[in-house]
Each structure stands twice: as structure tokens, then as C-alpha cells.
C-alpha positions in Angstrom: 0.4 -27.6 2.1 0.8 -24.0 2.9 0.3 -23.2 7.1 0.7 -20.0 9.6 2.6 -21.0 12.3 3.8 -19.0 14.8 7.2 -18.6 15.2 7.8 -20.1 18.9 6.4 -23.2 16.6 9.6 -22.8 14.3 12.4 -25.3 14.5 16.1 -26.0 12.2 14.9 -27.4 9.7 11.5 -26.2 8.4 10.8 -24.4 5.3 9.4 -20.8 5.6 7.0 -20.1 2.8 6.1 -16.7 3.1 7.6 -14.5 6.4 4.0 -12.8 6.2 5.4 -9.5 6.9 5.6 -6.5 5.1 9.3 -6.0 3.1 10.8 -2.8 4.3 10.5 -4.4 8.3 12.8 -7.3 7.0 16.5 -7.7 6.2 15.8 -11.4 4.1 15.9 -11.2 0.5 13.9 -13.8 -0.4 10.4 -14.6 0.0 10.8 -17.9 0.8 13.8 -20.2 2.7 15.2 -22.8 4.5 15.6 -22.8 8.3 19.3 -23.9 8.6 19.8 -23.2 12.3 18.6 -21.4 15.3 20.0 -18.3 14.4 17.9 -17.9 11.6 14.8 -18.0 13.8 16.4 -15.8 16.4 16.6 -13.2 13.3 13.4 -13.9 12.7 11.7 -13.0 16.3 14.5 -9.9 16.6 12.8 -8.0 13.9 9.5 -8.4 15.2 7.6 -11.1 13.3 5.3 -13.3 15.4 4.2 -15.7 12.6 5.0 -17.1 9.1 3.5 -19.3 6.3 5.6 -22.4 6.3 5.2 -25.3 3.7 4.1 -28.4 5.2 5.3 -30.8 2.0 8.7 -30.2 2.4 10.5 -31.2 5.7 9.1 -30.7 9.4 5.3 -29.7 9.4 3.4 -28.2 12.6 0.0 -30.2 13.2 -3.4 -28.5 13.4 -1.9 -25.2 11.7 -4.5 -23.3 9.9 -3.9 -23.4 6.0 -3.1 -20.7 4.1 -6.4 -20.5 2.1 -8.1 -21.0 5.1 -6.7 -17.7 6.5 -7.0 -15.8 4.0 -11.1 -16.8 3.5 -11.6 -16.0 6.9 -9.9 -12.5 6.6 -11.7 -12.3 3.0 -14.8 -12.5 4.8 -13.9 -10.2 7.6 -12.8 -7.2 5.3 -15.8 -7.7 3.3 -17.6 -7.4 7.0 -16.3 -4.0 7.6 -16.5 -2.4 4.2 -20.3 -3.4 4.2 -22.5 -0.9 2.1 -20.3 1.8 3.1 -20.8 4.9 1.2 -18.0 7.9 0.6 -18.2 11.6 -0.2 -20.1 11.4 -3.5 -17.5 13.3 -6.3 -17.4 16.8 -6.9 -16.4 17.0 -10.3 -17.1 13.7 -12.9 -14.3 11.3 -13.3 -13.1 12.1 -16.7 -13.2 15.6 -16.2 -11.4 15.2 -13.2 -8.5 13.1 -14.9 -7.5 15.7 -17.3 -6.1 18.0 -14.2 -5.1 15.5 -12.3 -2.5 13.9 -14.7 -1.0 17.6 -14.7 -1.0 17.6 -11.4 0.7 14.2 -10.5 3.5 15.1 -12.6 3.6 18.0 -10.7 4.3 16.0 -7.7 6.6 14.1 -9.3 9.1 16.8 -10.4 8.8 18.4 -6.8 9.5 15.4 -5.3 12.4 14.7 -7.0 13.7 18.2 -6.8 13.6 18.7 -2.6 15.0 14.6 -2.6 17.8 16.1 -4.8 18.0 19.6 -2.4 18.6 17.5 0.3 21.0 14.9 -0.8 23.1 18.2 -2.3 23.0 19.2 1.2 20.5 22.6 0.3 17.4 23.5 2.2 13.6 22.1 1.3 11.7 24.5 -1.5 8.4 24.3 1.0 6.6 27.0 -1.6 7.0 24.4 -4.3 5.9 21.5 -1.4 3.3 23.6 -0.7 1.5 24.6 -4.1 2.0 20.9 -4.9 -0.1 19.4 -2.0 -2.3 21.9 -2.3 -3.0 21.0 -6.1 -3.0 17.2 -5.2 -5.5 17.9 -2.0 -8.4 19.7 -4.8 -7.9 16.7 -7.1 -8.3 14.2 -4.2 -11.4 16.1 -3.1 -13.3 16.3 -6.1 -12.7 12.6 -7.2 -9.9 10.9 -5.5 -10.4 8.1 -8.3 -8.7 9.8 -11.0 -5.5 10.2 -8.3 -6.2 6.5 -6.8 -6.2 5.3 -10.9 -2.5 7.1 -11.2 -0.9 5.5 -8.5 -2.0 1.8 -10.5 0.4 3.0 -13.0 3.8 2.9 -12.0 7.7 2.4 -13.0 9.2 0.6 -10.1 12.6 2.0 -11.6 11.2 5.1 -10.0 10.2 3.5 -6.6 11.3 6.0 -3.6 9.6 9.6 -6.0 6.4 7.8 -7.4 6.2 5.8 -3.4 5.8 9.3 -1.6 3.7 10.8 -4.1 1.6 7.5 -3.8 1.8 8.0 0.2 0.6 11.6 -0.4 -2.3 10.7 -2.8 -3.6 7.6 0.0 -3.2 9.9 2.8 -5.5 12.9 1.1 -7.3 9.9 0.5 -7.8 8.5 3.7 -8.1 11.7 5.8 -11.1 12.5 3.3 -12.8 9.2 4.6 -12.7 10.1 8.0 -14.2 13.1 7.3 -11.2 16.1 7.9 -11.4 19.2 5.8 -9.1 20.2 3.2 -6.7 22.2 5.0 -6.5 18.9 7.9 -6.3 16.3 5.1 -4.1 18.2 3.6 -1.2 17.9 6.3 -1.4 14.4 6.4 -0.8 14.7 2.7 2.5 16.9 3.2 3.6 14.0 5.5 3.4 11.3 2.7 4.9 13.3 0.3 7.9 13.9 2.8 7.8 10.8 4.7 11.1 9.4 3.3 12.9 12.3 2.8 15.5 11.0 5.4 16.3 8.2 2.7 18.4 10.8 0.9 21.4 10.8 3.9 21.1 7.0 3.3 24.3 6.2 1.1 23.3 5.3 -2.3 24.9 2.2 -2.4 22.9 0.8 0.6 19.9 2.1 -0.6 19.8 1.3 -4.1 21.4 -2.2 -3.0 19.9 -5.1 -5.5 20.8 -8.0 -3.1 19.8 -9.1 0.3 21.1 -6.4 3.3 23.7 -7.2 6.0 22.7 -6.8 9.0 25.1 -3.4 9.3 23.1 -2.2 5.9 19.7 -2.6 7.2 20.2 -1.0 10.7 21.5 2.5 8.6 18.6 2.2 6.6 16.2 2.3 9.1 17.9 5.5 10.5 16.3 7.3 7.4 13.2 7.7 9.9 15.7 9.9 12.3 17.0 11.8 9.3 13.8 12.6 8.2 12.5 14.3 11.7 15.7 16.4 11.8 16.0 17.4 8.5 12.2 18.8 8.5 12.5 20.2 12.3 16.1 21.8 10.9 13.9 23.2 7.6 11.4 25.3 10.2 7.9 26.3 9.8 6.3 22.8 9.0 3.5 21.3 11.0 4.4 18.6 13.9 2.1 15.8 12.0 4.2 16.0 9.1 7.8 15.3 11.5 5.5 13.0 13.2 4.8 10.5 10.0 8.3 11.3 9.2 9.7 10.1 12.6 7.5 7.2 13.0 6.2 5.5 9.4 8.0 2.6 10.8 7.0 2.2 14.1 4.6 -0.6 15.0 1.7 -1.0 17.6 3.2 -3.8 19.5 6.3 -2.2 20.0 8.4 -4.0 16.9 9.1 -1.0 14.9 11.9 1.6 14.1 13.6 3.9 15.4 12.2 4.1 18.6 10.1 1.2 19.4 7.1 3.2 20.3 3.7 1.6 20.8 0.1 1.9 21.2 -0.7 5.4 22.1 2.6 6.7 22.1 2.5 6.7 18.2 0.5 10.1 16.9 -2.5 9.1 15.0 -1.1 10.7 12.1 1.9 8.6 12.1 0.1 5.1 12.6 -1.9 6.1 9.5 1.6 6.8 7.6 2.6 3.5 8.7 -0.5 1.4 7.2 -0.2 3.8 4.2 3.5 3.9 3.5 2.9 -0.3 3.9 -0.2 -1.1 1.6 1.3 1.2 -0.9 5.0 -0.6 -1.0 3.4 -4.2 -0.9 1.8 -3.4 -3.8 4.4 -2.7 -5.9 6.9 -5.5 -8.3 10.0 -4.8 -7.1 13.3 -6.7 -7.6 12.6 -8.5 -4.6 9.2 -9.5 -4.4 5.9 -9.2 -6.9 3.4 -6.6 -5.9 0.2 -7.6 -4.3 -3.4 -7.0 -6.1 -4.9 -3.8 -4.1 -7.5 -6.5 -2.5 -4.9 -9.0 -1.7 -3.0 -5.7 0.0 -5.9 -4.7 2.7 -6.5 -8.6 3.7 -2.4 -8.3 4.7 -2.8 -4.9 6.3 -6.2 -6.8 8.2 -4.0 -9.6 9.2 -1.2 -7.7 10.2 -3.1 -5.5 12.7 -3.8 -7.9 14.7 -0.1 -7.3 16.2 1.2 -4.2 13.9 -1.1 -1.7 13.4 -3.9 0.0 15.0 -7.2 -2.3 14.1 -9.6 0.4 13.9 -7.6 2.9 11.7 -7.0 -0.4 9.0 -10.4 -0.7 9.4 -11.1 2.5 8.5 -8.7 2.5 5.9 -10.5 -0.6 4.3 -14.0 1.6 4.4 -12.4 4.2 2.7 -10.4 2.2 0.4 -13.1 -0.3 -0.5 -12.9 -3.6 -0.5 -12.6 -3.8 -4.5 -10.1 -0.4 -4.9 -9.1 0.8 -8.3 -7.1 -1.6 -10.1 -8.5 -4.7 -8.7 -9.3 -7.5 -11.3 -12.2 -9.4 -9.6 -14.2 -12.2 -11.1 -18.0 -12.5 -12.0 -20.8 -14.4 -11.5 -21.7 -13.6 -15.2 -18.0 -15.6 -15.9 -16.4 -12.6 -16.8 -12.8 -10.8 -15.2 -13.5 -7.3 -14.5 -11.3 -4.7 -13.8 -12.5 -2.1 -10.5 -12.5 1.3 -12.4 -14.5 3.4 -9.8 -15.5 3.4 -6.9 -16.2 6.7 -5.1 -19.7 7.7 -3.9 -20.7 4.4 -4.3 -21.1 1.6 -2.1 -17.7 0.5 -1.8 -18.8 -3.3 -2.3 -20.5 -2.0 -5.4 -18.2 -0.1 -7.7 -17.9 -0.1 -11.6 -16.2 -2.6 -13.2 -15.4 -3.0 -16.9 -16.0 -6.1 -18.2 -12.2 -7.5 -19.8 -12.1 -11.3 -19.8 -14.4 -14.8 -21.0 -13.5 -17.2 -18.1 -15.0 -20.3 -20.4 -12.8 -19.6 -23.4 -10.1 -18.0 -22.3 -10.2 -15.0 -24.4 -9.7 -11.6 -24.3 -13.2 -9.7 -24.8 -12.7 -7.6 -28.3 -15.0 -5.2 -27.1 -15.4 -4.2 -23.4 -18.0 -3.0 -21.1 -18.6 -0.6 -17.9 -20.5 -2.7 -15.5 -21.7 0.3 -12.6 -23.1 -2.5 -9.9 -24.0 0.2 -7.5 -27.4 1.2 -9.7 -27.3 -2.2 -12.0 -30.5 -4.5 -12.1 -28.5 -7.2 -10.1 -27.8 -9.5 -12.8 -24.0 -9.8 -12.5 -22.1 -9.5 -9.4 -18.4 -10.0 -7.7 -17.4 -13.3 -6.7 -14.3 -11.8 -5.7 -10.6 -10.8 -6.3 -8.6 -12.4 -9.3 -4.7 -12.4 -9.6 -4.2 -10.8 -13.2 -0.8 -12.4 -13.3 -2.9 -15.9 -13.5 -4.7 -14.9 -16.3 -2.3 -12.9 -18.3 -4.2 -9.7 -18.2 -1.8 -6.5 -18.3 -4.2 -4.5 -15.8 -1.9 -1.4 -16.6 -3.0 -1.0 -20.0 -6.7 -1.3 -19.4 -6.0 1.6 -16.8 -4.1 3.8 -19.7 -7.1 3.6 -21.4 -8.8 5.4 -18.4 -6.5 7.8 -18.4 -5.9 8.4 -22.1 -2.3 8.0 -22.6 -1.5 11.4 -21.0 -0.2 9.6 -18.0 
């Protein structure tokens, strides 16, 4: 059985199950080991974990732990709590309208990305006209319907991790500042921020960075200087506004204190760079990379929920949940009708409520041949979400239902 423990409860000897902690924040390779001595759990507590999922079956168990499942219905029910009825800026421009420019425009980003990341590890300065048309672009397209942008960033080549991760960053931030509300021109700085946040990555040797095996300890503590880099390399650059040195310097720094490079905490992280760091976190987890398989978008915000109690500012998670939704783009969620349904859209609508297309028989197994847009915010009530669905489980390639949203231009 599957139980969070926390990790004064840990002793040689135990099998850790899941380190319930987001990847980037930990040197181990694996998801799952174990315990072969005291050091190990020192290691563990140095890098700022306070507890893990351990498996009960398989050597020493902890009594009265809550299960696994029983956490995550309890969080399930909580981030379902604070997304309520919860309604966003209604779109300017329809969805497939919107799509057609926004393809354009995220390959934009892309190119740019890897241009100034190329600048800098040749040792030349940042093209910040190119930045700046290019978040300026990305910040309209967010605005009018930050679905088509969201729908994008489902459909990704984790051979291309550290461009498509800060043009990601950029599209959730432009995201998120538009649910609390900023204005363009303020949204849009917290945008240049994820789209630079890692650019300290690039004086990070290539062989450490790119490395497919687990980090020494040496490896891991140059990494996390990319934060450093990053501040000086954009202070160095000139003329760019202190939130976007700010999510630089401090994507990595944690509310309790646990973080990178400087161990700030609370308050003395800006707001804009606590955001980066729940950001830069619920975009990576997401992700299949060498080391771990990506979370479903749903699966991602309960983590980021649980996580806060100790990591990140509560109420900003929470407020990234309402603007998010509870059921983003890309979620495959199950019906009451006995259908799997893939979250489609979302914005303007009650974020408990989005539009779903209708993918999968649950009874037989089967593929449906012919599919069908489900929007539950105006429906007559006669099918409903039960709730999130691993596509993994059920075979369902969620990326090629998405291509069809975007029409193969992507």
C-alpha cells in the first residue's frame, strides 16, 4: 500500500515510492528507491523535502499513514473547492479563428528563443527587439483566447525541452496574469520573464545539462547556479524590467525557505517570481522526460495544491487553479454518460464546465469512430465529469486528438 510519510518518519531500510516533489529540486534519478542508509535520508531532508510516498508492502511500513488515494481525493476535492463556478475573461476572438495566428506566432517564439539561448551561449548580447515583438505577439494571442496558446503547449517534443519549456512558461504566465486581472502591457512582463527565465542555463556546461543519468552532487549544485546566471546576464543586457531579473533570479526559490540560490522565503520572494516558480513547476511536471513520465494537467494542479502547503504561496496556487481550471486543455476526464472525453476549451466558461469532445466507450473498450463536442457550460445536464482519466491507462494518444484542433499546422 502506497503512504505519505514524512520524512522524520523515514528509517534504513524503507522503500520510497514517490519523493513527492517536483524534479528540477532533486538530484535522484529515479522515481522510486531503496533506503540503504542514513545518508540517503539526510540527502533527502538537505534538499528540502518534508514528505514522501513510501510503499508499505515492501519492507518497514509507518502505521496510521494516510494512503496515497486517500490524499489525493482529499486534494481532488479541495481544488475542485476553489475552482467552483469560476468564470474568466470571456474570448475576444473565436477559438478557431484565433488558432490560425497563434500557430504563427508560437513558432515565432520558438525561433527567438532559440536564437538569444544560442546569443548567449556564443557569448553575444540578447536581441531584446526580437524578445520584444515576440511577447508582444504571444501577449494579443493570450488575450483574445489563451486556449488556442494553452492547446499548443499540449503538443510538445521533449527532445526540445529547455526552448518549447520557456515558451510554455511565457504562454502560462500571460495566462495567469490575465486571471488576476493585469492589463496587457503588466501581463505582458510577466510573460518576458518566462520566456527568459532559464536563460542562465546556457553558462551551464552542456555536458551537465544535457546529462541522461542521475547528477552528482558536484553536477547538481552548478546547475542550480543557472538561476545566478540568469539575473546577471539580463541586469548585464540593460534596459529590461526588474520582474523579469526577478523570475529569473528566483524560479527556484521556495516559500519555506528550501529553494535555490538564495534561500529566500515568504515575502522576500517578489510576487512575480513566486508565480514563475509555480509556473516554471506545473509546466515541467507535465512533461515525459527521460527521467520521469509527465503528469495529466489535472493530476499537475492537485501536486502544485499539495506542494503549497510547504513550497509555494497557497493563495497564488490557488489562484492559479481558478485560472487554469480544474479540467485545463488537454485533460482526458471520464463521464457519467461512460464516455472519456478530452478538455478542449475552457475559457469564458465556468472552469468546472468546459467543452469536452467525446473520444472513448468505457463499456467496450473502443475507440468512438465518430466524435463529439460536449460544451457542459450551456448543455441540458445530461452528461457530466466524474473526473480526471490517465490517457496512458486507456491507450488514448491525447496529442493527436489535439492536432486535430489545431489542424496539422502545429
Amino acid at each position: 500500500m502506497i503512504k505519505k510519510v514524512v520524512v522524520h518518519q523515514l528509517k534504513p531500510g524503507m522503500h520510497i515510492h514517490d519523493f513527492n516533489a517536483d524534479w528540477l529540486a532533486i538530484p535522484f534519478f529515479r522515481r522510486s528507491l531503496l533506503l540503504k542508509d542514513e545518508g540517503m535520508i539526510e540527502k533527502i531532508v538537505k534538499y528540502g523535502i518534508r514528505e514522501v510516498y513510501r510503499d508499505s508492502a515492501r519492507r518497514l511500513d509507518v502505521r496510521d499513514a494516510p494512503t496515497q488515494i486517500e490524499v489525493e481525493e482529499v486534494i481532488q476535492a479541495k481544488v475542485e473547492l476553489i475552482a467552483g463556478n469560476e468564470i474568466l475573461p470571456a474570448p475576444e476572438v473565436p477559438f478557431e479563428e484565433e488558432m490560425a495566428r497563434a500557430v504563427a506566432v508560437r513558432r515565432q517564439a520558438e525561433k527567438t528563443v532559440f536564437t538569444f539561448m544560442k546569443d548567449v551561449r556564443d557569448g553575444k548580447r540578447i536581441d531584446m527587439g526580437a524578445v520584444d515583438e515576440t511577447v508582444h505577439n504571444m501577449t494579443n494571442s493570450v488575450f483574445e483566447n489563451m486556449d488556442a496558446m494553452l492547446c499548443l503547449g499540449q503538443l510538445r517534443r521533449a527532445d526540445e525541452y529547455t526552448f518549447q519549456h520557456s515558451v510554455n512558461s511565457c504562454i502560462i504566465m500571460l495566462a495567469f496574469g490575465r486571471g488576476l486581472g493585469l492589463e496587457r502591457e503588466k501581463a505582458g512582463v510577466l510573460g518576458m520573464g518566462g520566456l527568459l527565465h532559464d536563460i542562465g542555463k546556457m553558462k551551464v556546461p552542456n555536458e551537465v545539462l544535457n546529462k541522461p543519468g542521475q547528477l552528482t552532487d558536484q553536477e547538481f549544485e552548478t546547475i542550480k547556479r543557472h538561476a545566478v546566471y540568469g539575473g546577471e546576464i539580463l541586469v548585464e543586457r540593460g534596459g529590461i524590467p526588474a520582474e523579469v531579473v526577478s523570475v529569473a533570479r528566483e524560479h527556484h526559490e521556495r516559500h519555506d525557505g528550501t529553494g535555490y540560490p538564495s534561500k529566500l522565503k515568504g515575502g522576500e520572494i517578489s510576487k512575480s517570481g513566486q508565480m514563475a516558480a509555480t509556473v516554471d513547476v506545473y509546466d515541467a511536471i507535465t512533461l515525459d522526460r527521460c527521467y520521469h513520465a509527465g503528469m495529466t494537467p489535472g493530476a499537475a494542479l492537485r501536486k502544485l495544491y499539495e506542494w503549497s502547503e510547504f513550497h509555494f504561496n497557497r493563495e497564488l496556487v490557488e489562484r492559479f487553479i481558478k485560472c487554469i481550471g480544474v479540467y485545463p486543455i488537454g485533460t482526458t476526464v471520464r463521464m457519467e454518460s461512460g464516455h472519456l472525453a478530452l478538455v478542449i476549451k475552457g475559457t469564458g466558461k465556468m472552469t468546472t464546465k468546459p467543452t469536452v469532445r467525446l473520444t472513448y466507450d468505457i463499456a467496450n473498450q473502443t475507440r468512438l469512430r465518430t466524435t463529439r463536442d460536449i460544451d457542459l457550460s450551456t448543455s441540458d445536464g445530461s452528461d457530466k465529469i466524474l473526473g480526471s482519466e490517465s490517457p496512458k491507462k486507456w491507450g488514448i494518444n491525447t496529442s493527436a486528438y489535439l492536432s486535430e484542433l489545431v489542424g496539422g499546422a502545429a
